[in-house]
Backbone bond lengths (Angstrom), bond angles and torsions (degrees), N, CA, C in turn:
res aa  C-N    CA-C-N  psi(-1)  N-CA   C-N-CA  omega(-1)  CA-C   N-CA-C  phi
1 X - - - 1.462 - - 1.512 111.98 -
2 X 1.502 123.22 -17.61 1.249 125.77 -138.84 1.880 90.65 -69.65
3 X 2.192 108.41 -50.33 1.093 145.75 155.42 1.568 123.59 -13.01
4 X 1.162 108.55 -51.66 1.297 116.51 179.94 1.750 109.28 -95.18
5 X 1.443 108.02 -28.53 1.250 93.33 177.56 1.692 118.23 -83.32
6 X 1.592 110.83 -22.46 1.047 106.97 177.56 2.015 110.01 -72.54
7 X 1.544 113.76 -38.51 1.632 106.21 158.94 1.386 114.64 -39.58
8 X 1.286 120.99 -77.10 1.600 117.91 170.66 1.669 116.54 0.67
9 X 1.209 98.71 -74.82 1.473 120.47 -158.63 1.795 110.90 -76.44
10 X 1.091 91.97 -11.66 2.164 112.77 174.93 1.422 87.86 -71.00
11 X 1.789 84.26 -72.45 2.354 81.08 -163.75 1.314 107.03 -65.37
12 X 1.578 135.79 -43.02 1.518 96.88 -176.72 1.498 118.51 -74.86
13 X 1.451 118.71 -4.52 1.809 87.23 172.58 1.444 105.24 -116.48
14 X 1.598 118.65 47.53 1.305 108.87 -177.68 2.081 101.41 -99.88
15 X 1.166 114.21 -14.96 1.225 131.15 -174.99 2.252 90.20 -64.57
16 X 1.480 95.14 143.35 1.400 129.99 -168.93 1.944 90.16 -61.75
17 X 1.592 118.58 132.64 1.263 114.49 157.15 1.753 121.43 -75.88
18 X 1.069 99.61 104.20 1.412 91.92 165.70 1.685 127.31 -61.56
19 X 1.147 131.30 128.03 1.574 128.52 -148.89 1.508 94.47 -120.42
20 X 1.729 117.92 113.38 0.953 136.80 -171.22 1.290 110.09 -139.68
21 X 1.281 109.43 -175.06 1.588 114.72 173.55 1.693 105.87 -162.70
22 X 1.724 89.19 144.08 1.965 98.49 -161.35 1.469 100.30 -107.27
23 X 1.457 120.11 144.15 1.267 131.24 174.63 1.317 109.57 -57.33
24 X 1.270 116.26 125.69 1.683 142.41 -163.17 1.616 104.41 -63.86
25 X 1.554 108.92 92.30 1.665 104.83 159.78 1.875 76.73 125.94
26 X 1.480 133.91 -4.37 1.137 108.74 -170.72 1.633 100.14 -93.22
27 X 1.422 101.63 135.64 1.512 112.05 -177.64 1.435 97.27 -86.34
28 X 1.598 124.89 140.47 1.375 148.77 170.68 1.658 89.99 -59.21
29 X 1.242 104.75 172.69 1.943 139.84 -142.25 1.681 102.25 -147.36
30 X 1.443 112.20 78.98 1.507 108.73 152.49 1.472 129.32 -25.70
31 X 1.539 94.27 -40.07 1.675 91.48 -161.60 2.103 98.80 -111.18
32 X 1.088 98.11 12.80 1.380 95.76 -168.86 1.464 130.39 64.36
33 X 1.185 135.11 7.35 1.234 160.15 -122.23 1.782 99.90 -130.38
34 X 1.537 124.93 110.55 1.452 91.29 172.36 1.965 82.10 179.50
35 X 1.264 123.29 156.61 1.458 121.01 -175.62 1.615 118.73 -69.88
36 X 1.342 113.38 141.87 1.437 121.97 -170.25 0.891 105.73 -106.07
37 X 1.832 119.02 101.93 1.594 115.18 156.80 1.116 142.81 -96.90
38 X 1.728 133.53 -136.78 1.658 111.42 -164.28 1.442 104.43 -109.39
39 X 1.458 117.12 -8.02 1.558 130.93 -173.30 1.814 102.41 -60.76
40 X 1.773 109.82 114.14 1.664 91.28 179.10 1.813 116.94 -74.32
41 X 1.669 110.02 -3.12 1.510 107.90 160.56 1.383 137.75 -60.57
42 X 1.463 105.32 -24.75 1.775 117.69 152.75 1.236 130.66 -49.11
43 X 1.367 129.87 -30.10 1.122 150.89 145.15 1.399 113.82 -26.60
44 X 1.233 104.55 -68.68 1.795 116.88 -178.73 1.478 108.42 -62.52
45 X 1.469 117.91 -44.38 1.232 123.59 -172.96 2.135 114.03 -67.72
46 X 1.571 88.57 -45.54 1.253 87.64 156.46 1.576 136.11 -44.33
47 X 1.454 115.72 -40.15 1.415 128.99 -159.46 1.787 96.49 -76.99
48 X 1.554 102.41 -64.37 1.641 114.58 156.84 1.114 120.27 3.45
49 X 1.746 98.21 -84.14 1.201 118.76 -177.26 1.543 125.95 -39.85
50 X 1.422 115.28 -49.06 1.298 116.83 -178.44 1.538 102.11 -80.60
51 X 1.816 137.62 -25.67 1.174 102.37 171.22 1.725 111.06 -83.47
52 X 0.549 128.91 -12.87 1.362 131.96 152.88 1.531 120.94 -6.96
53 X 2.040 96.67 -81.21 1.137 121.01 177.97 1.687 108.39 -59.15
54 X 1.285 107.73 -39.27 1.758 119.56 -160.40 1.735 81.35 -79.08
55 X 1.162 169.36 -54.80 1.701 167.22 -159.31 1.531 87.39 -67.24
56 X 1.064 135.25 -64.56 1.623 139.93 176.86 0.830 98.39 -33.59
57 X 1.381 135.12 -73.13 1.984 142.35 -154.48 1.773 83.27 -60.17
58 X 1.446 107.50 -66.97 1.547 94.34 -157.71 1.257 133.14 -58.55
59 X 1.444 90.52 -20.56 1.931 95.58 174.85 1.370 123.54 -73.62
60 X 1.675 108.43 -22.01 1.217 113.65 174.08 1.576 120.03 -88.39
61 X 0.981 109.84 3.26 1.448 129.88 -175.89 1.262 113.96 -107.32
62 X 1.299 136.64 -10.56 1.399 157.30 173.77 1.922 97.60 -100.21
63 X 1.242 118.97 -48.79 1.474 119.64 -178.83 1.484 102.26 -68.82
64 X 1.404 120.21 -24.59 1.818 97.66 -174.38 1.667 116.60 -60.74
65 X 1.253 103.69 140.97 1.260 115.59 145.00 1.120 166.06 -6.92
66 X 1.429 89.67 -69.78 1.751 113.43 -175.70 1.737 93.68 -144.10
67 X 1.447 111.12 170.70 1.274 122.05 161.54 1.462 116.46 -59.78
68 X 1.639 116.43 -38.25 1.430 116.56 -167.78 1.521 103.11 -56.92
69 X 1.335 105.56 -47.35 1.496 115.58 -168.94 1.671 116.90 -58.53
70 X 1.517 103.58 -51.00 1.634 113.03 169.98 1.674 113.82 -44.38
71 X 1.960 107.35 -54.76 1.225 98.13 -139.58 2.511 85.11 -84.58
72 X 0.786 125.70 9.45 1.311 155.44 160.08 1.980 105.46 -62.46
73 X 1.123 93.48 -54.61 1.799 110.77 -159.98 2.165 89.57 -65.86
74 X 2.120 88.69 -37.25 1.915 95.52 -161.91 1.352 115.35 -59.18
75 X 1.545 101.83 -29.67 1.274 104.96 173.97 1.829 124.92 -91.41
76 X 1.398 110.30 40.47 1.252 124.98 143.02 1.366 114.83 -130.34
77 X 0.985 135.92 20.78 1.211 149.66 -163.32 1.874 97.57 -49.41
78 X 1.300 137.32 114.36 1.265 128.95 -173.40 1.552 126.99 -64.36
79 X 1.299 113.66 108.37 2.011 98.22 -171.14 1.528 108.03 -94.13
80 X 1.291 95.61 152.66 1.684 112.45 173.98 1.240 102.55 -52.10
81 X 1.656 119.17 -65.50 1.217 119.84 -140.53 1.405 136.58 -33.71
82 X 1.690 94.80 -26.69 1.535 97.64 174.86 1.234 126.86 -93.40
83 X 1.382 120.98 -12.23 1.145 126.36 134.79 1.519 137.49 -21.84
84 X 1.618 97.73 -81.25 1.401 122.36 -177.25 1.509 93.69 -50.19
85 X 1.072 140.29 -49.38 1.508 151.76 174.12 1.546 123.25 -35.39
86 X 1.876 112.35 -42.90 1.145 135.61 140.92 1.319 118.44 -25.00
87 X 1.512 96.92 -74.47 1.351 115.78 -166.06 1.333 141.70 -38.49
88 X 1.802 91.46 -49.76 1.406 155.18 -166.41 2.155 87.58 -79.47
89 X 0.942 112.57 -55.66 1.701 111.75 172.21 1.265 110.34 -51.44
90 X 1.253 105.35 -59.36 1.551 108.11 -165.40 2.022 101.73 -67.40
91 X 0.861 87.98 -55.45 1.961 95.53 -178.79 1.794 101.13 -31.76
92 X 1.297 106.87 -66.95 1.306 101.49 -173.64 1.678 135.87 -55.61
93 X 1.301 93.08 0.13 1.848 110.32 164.50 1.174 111.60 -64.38
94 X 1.176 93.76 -54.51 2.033 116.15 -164.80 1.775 114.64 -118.84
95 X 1.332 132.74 21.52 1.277 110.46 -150.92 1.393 113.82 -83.21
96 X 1.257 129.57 44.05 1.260 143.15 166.08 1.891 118.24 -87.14
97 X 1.759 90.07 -37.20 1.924 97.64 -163.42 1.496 95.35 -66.02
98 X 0.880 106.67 159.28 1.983 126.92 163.70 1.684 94.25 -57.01
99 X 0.916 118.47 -78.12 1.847 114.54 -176.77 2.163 104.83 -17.35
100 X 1.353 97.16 -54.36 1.797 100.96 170.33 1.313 110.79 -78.14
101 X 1.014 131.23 -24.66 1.712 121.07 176.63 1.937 100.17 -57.04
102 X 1.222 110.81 -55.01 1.599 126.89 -169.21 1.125 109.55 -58.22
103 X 1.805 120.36 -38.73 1.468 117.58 -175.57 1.482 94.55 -84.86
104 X 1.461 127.21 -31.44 1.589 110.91 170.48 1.409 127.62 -46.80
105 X 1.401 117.84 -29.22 1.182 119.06 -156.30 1.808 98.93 -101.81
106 X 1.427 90.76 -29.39 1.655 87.30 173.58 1.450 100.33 -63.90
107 X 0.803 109.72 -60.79 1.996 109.87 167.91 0.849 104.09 8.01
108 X 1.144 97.94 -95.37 1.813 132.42 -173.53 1.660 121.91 -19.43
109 X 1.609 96.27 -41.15 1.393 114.31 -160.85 1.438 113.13 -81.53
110 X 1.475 107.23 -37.84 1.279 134.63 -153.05 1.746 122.71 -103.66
111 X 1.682 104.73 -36.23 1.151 106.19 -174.64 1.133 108.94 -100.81
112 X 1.264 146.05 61.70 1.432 140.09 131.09 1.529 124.10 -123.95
113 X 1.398 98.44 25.93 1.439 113.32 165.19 1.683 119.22 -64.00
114 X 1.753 111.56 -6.19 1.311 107.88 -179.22 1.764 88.47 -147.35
115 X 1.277 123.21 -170.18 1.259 146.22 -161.54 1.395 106.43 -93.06
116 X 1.292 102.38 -55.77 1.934 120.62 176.01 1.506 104.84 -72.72
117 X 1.429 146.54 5.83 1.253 158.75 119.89 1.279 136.53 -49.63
118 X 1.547 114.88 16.24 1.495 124.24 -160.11 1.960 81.15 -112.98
119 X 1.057 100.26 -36.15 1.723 97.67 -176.90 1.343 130.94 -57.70
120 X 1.246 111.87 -56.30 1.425 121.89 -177.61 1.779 97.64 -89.82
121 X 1.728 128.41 -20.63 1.514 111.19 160.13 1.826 107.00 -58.71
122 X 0.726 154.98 -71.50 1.265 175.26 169.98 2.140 100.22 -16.20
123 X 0.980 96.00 -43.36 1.561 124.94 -164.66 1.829 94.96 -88.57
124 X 1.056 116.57 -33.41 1.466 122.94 -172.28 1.866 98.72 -94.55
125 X 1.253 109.30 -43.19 1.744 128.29 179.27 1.924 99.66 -53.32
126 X 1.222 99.65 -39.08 1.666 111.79 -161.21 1.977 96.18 -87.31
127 X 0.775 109.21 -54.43 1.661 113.34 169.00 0.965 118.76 -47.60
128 X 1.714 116.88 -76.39 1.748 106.70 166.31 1.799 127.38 -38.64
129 X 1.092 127.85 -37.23 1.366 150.24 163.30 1.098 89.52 -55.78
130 X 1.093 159.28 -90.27 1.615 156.61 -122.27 1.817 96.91 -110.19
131 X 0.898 150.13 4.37 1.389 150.02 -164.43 1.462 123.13 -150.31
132 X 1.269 95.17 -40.12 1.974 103.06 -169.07 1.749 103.65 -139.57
133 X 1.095 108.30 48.90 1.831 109.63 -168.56 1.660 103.24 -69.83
134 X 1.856 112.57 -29.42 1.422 127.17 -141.82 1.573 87.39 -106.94
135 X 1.452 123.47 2.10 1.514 104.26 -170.68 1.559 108.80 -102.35
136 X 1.166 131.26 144.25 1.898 148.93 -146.19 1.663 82.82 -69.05
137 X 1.571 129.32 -40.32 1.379 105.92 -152.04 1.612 105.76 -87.69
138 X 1.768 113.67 25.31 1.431 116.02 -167.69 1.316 93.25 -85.30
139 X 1.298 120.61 -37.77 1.311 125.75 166.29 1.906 133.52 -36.48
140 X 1.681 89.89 -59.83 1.570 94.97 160.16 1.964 123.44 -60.95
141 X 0.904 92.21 -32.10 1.857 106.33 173.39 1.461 111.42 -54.54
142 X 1.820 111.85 -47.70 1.298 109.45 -177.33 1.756 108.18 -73.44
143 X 0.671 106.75 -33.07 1.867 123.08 -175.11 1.436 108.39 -50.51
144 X 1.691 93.97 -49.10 1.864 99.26 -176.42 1.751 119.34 -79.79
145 X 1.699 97.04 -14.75 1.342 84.56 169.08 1.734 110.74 -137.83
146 X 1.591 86.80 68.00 1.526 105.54 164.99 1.651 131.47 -62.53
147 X 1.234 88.86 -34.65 1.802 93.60 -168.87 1.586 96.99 -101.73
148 X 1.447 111.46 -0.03 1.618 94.83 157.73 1.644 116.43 -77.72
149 X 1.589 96.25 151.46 1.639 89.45 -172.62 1.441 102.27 -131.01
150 X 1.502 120.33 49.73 1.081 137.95 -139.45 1.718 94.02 -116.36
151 X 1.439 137.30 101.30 1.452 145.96 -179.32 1.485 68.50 -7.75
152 X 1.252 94.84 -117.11 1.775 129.83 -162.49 1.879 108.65 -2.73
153 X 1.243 114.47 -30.35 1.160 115.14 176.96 1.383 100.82 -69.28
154 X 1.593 112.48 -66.34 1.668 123.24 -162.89 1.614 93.23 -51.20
155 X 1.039 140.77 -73.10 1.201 135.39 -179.10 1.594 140.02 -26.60
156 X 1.273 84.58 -39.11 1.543 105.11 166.44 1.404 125.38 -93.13
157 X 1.378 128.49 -21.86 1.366 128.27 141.21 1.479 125.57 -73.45
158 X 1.226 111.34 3.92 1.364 97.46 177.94 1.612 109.55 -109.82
159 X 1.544 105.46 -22.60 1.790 127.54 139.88 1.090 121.29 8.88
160 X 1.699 84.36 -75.78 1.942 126.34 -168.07 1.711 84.88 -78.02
161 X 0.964 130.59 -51.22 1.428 104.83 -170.87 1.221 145.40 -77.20
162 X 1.608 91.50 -16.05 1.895 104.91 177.58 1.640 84.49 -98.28
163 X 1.098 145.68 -55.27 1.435 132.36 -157.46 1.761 122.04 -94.93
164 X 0.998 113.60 -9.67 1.572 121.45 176.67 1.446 100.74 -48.67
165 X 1.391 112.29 131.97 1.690 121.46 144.44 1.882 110.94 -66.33
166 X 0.755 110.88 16.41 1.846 94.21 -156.82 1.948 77.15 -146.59
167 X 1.564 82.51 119.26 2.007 106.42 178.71 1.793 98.76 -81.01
168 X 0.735 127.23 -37.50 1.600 124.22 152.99 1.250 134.23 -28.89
169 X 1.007 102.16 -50.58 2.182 130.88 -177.02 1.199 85.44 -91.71
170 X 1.080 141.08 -57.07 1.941 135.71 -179.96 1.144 110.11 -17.22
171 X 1.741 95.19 -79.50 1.647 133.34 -175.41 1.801 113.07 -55.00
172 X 0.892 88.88 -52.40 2.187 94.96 159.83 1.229 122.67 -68.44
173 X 1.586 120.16 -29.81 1.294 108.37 171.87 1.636 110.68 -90.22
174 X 1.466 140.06 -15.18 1.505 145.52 134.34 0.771 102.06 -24.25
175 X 1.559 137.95 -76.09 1.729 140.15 -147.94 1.278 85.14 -67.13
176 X 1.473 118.56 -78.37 1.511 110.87 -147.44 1.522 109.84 -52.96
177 X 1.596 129.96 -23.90 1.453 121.56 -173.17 1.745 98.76 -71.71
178 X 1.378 103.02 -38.29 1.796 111.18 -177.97 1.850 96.05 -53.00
179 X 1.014 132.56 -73.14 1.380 125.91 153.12 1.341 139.97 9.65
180 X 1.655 93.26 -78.10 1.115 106.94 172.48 1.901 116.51 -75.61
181 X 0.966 119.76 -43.76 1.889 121.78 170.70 1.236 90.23 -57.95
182 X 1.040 139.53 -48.63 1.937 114.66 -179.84 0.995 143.24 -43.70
183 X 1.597 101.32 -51.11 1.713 139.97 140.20 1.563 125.59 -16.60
184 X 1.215 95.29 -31.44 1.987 119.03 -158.04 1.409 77.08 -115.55
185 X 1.250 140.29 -58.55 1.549 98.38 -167.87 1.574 106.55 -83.65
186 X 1.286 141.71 -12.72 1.067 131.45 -174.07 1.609 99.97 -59.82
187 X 1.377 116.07 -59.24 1.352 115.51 171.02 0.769 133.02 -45.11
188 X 1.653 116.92 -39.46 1.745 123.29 -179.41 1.788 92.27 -59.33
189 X 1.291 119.69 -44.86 1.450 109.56 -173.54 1.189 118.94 -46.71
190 X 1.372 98.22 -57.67 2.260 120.00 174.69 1.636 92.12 -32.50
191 X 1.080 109.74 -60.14 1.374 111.95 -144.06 2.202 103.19 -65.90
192 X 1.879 83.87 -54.34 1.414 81.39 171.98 1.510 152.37 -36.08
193 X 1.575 80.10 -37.47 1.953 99.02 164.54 1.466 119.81 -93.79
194 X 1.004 123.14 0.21 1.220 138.92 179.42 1.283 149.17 -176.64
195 X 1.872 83.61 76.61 1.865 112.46 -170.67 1.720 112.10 -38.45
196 X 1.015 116.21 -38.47 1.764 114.27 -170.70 1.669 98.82 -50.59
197 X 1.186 105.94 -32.92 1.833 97.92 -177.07 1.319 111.93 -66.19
198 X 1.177 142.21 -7.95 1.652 140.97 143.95 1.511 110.96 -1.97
199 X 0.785 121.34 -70.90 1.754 137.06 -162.72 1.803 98.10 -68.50
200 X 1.404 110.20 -46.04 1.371 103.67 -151.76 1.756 87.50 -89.52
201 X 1.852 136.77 -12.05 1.310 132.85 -158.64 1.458 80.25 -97.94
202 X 1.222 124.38 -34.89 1.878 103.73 177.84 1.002 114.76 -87.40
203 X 1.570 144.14 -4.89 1.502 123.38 163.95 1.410 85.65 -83.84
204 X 1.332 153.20 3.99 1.439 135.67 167.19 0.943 135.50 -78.29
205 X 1.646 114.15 -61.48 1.606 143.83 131.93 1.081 139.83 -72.89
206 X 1.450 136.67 -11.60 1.087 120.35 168.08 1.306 102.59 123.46
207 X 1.392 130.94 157.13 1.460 146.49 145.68 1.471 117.13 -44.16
208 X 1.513 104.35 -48.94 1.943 105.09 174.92 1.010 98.79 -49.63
209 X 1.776 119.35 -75.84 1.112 124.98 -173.00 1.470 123.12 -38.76
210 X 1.322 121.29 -86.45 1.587 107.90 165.07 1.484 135.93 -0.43
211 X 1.381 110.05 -56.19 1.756 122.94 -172.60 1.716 82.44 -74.59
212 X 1.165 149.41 -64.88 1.484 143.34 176.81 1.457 108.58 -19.56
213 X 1.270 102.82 -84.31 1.299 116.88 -166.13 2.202 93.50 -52.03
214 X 0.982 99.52 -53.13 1.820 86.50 -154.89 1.957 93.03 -66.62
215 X 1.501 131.30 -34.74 1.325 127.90 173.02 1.615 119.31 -60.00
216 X 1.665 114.32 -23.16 1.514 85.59 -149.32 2.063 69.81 -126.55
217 X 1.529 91.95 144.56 1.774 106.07 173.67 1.633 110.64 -69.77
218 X 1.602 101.69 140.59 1.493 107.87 -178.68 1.048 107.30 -37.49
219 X 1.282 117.83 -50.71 1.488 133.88 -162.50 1.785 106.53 -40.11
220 X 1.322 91.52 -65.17 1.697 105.17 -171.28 1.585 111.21 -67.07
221 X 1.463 116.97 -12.45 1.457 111.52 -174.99 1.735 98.45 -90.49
222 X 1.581 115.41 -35.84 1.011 112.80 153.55 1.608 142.34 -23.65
223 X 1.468 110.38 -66.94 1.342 147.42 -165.71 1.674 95.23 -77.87
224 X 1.292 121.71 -20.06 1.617 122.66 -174.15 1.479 93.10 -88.67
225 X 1.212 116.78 -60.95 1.540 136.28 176.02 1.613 111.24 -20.95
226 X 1.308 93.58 -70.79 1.530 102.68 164.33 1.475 130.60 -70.02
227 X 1.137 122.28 -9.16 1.638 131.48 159.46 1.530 100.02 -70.50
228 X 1.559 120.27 -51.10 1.404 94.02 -160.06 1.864 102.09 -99.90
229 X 1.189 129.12 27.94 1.254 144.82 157.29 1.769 116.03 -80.27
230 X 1.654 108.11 -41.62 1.545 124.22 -167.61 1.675 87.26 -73.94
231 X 1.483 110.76 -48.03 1.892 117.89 -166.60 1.309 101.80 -55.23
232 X 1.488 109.44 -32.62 1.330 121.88 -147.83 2.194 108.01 -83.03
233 X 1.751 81.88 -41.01 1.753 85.37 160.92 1.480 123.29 -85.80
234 X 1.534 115.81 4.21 1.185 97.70 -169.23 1.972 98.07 -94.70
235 X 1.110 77.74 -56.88 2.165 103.03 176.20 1.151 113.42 -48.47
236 X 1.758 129.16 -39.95 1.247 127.62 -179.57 1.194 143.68 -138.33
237 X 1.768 93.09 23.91 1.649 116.44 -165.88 1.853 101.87 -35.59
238 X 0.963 112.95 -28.35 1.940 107.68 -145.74 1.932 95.41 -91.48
239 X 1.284 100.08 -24.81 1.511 112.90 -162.71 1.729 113.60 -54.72
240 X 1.118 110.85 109.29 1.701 111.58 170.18 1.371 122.45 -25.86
241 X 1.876 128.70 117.32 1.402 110.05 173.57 2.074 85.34 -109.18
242 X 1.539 100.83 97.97 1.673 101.13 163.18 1.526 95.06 72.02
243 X 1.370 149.34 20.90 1.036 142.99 154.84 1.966 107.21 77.47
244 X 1.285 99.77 8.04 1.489 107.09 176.35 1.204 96.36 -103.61
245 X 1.537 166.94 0.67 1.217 159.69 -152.98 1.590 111.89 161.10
246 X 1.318 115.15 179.92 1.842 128.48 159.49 1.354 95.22 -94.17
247 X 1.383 107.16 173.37 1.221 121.38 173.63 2.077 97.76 -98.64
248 X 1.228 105.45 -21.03 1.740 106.06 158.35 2.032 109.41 -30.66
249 X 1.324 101.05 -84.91 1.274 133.95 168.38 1.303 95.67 -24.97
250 X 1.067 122.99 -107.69 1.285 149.99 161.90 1.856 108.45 10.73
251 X 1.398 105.06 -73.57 1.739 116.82 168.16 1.853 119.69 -62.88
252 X 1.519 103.65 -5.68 1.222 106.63 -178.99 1.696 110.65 -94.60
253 X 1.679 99.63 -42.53 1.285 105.09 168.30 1.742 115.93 -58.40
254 X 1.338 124.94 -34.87 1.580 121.89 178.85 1.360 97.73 -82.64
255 X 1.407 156.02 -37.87 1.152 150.17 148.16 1.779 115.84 -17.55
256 X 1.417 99.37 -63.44 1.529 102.09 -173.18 1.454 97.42 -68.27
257 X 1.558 137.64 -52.46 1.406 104.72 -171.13 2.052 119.57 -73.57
258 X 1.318 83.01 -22.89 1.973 61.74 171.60 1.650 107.33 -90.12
259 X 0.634 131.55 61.34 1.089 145.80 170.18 1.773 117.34 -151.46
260 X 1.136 115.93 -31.89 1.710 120.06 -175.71 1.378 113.25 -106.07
261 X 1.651 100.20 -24.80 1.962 107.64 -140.48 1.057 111.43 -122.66
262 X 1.502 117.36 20.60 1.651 109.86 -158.99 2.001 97.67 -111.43
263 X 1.012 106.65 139.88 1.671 99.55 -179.37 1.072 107.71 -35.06
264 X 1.585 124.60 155.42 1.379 138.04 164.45 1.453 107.64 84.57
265 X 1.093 121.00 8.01 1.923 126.66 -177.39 1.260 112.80 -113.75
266 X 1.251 127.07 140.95 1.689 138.93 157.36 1.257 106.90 -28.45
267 X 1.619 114.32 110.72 1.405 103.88 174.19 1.705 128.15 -71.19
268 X 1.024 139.76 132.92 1.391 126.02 -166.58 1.890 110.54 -68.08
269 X 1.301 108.04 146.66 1.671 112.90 -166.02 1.435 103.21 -65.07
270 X 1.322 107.20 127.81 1.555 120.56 162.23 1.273 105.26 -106.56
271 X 1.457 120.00 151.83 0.967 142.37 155.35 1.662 143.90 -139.17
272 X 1.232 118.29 133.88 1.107 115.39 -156.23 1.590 126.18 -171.99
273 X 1.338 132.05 171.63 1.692 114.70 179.32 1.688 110.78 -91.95
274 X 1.547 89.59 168.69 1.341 99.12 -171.99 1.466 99.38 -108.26
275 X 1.337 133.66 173.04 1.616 140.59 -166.64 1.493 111.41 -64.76
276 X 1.378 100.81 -14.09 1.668 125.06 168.81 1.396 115.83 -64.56
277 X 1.364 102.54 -31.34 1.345 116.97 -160.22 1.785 126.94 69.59
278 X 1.493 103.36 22.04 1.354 125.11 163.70 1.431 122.90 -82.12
279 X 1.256 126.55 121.50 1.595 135.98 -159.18 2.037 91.77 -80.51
280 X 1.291 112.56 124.42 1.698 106.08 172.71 1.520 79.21 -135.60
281 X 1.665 106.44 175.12 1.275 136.31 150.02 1.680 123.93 -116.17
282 X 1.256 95.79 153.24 1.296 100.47 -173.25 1.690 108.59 -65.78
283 X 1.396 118.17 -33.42 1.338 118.43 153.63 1.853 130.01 -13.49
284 X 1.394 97.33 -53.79 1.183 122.15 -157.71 1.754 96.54 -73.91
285 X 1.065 113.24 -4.85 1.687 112.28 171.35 1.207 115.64 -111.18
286 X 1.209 111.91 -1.54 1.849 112.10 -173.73 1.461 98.40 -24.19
287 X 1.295 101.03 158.37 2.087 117.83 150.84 1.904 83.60 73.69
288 X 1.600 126.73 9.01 1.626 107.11 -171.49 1.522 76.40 -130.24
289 X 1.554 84.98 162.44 1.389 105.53 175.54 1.652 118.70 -94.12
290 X 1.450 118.52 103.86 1.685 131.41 -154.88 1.692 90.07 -109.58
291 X 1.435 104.50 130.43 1.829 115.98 154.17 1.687 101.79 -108.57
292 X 1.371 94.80 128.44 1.894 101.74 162.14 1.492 91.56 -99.64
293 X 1.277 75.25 144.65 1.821 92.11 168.78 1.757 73.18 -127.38
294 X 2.029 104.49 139.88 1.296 125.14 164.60 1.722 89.31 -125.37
295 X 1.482 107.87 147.68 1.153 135.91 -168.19 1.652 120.97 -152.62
296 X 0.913 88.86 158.98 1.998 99.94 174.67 1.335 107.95 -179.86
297 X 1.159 105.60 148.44 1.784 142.21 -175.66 1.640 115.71 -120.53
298 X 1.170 98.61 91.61 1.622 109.13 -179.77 1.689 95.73 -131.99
């Protein structure tokens, strides 16, 4: 259990803090529930509010005990949605000001932590697109939801990429489509060997998605993947991915595995010692049947 609970706790706090500030003496909202007025500082206070509530869940979820108690705690687990829902009221007064660009993007970040969060994400996706296409952080937006392979996503990063003023947001919205077409053939593969997953790839992705994957050959979803990876080093080698790397770097590393790493390919030569402290290569077994186990301890 230790495994899964520590995964748990990766993906929900791996999502971006939105940095706000809550009106002094206002107590946070269990139920998300509370009146929407015309002030665009409510907005912020709103956002607050729910991490607020969501720091509560986690602290008490770090103090349990036992598993009984945690997996007890999961099923209150606090959702945006009604929040974002808030939000989503007030935005549509004004959704032009910067104050709504910020609660869009918290949107973005936040509401698909549940099922009933696909609405107002989608609704926040369609606003930024229609309101804030030209602003630098459209770029970070596409980045965070790379490994969605969700139409509405691809569309909207690719938005940011033909229409952005800002060569930054370009280059981020490239990567993330390079990302995302990778994504699509990995699946088209899933799928290839094993049609019964039909049912379970469209409650995942979608109907668009689906007819993709079952029309177009791994091969070619592949071969796109790597077109917009090559665009991607040529147009934006220099471009920040999160201030940990370029997106250069970055498109070279997804380059080398569809190209080296994909089942059924020559694995590329490793080399290295054995517990002996004898230097072999993986070479040195050709024609045998070799398991790597890769590992780390952090």
């Amino acid at each position: 259990m230790r495994s899964s609970r520590f995964g748990l706790v990766c993906v929900l706090m791996a999502f971006p803090v939105f940095v706000s500030g809550m009106a002094l003496g206002q107590a946070p909202s269990q139920t998300g529930k509370g009146e929407t007025g015309k002030d665009p500082g409510e907005l912020k206070a709103i956002c607050k509010e729910y991490e607020s509530v969501r720091k509560k869940w986690f602290q008490q979820y770090f103090k349990a005990k036992s598993e009984k108690k945690r997996a007890k705690l999961l099923e209150t687990l606090p959702k945006a949605t009604p929040y974002c829902e808030r939000l989503l009221r007030i935005i549509e007064k004004d959704p032009k000001s910067k104050a709504s660009a910020d609660a869009l993007v918290w949107i973005t970040r936040y509401a698909l932590g549940s099922t009933e969060g696909e609405k107002p994400f989608y609704k926040a996706l369609d606003l930024l697109g229609e309101h804030h296409i030209s602003l630098p952080q459209m770029g970070t937006v596409c980045l965070d939801l790379r490994r969605n392979v969700k139409p509405e996503v691809r569309r909207f990063a690719r938005r940011v990429m033909e229409h952005s003023s800002s060569k930054e947001a370009r280059g981020q919205a490239l990567f993330a489509l390079g990302v995302i077409q990778k994504r699509l053939a990995e699946l088209g593969r899933q799928l290839a060997l094993d049609p019964s997953q039909a049912p379970s790839f469209k409650k995942r992705c979608g109907a668009e998605t689906l007819r993709i994957l079952k029309e177009t050959p791994p091969e070619v979803l592949r071969k796109k993947a790597l077109e917009l990876f090559a665009r991607c080093r040529k147009e934006a080698s220099d471009i920040s991915l999160y201030g940990r790397t370029t997106l250069g770097k970055a498109a070279q590393r997804e380059v080398f595995e569809l190209e080296h790493l994909l089942p059924g390919m020559v694995a590329p030569e490793i080399q290295g010692e054995d517990i002996g402290g004898q230097t072999f290569k993986l070479s040195d077994y050709r024609g045998k049947v070799v398991m790597l186990d890769f590992w780390g301890d952090w």
